[in-house]
C-alpha positions in Angstrom: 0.0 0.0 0.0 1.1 3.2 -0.9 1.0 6.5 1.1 1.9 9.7 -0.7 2.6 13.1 1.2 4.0 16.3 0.2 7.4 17.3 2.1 6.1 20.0 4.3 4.0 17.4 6.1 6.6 15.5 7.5 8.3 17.6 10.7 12.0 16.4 9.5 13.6 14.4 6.9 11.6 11.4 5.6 14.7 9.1 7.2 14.4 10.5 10.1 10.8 10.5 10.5 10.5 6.9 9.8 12.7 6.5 12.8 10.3 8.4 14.9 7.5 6.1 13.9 9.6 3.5 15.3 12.0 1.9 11.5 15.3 1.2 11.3 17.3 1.2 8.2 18.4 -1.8 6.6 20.7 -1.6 3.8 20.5 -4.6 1.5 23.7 -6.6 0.9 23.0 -7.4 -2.5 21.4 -4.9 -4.1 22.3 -1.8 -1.9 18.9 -0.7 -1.7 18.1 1.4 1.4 14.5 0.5 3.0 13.2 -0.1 6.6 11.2 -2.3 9.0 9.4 -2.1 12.4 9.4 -5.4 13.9 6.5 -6.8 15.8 9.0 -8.9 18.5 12.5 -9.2 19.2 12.3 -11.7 15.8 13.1 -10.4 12.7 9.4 -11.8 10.8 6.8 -10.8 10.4 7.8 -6.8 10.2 6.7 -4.1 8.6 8.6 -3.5 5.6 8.8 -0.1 3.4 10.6 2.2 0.4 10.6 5.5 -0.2 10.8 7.6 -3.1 10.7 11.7 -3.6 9.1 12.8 -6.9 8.6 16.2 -8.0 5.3 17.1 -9.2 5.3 19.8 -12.9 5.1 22.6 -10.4 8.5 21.9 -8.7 6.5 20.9 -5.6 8.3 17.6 -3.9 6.5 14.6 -2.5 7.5 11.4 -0.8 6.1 8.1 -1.7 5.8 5.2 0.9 5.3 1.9 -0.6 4.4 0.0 2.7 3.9 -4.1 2.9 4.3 -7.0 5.7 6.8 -9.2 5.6 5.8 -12.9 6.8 9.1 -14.6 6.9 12.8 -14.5 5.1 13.3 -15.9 1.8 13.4 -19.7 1.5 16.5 -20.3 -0.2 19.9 -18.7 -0.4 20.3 -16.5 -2.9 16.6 -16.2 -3.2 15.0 -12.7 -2.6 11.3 -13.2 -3.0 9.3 -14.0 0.4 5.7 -14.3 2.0 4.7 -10.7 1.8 1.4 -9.2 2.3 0.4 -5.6 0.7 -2.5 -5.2 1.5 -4.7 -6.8 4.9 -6.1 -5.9 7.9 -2.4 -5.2 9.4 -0.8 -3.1 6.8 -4.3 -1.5 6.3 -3.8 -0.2 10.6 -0.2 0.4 10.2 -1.1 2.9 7.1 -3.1 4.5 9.5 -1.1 4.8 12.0 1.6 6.6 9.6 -1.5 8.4 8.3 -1.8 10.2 12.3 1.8 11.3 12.4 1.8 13.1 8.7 1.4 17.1 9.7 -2.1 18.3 8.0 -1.4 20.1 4.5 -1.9 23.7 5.0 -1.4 24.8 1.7 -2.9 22.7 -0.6 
């Protein structure tokens, strides 16, 4: 699931404010893509699991687009990199919401 906000409703940098909603970073070894998770327990699985982009709309006006989904368990096999993920649910569904509450309102649209 997919939440899009413009840059003036987050209070600080999107890296940052993921880590206020409780993320950490994980940099992937193979690729050496950046994205973070919120675990539920001490385990690594199930977690939370999200990218982010910025975009620029034709006015020059940046926004930042979450791409949210719940990640089940690790890959199977070495060397494998697709897993038991869920993108939409119940669970991904509240945790949208809950990013939803700490987005500042947009003044100025």
């Amino acid at each position: 699931m997919k939440l899009i906000v413009r840059r003036n409703q987050l209070a600080e940098n999107p890296e940052m404010w993921l880590r206020s909603a409780g993320y950490v970073m994980i940099n992937d070894r193979l690729s050496g893509q950046l994205s973070y998770a919120r675990r539920f327990s001490r385990d690594f699985y199930p977690r939370f699991h999200l990218y982010f982009t910025v975009e620029k709309d034709s006015k020059g006006q940046e926004f930042i687009i979450f791409n949210l989904h719940l990640d089940q368990k690790q890959p199977g096999y070495e060397g494998q990199n697709r897993h038991n993920a869920e993108y939409d649910g119940e669970l991904v569904e509240a945790e949208l919401k809950r990013l939803k509450t700490l987005v500042l309102p947009d003044f100025f649209n």
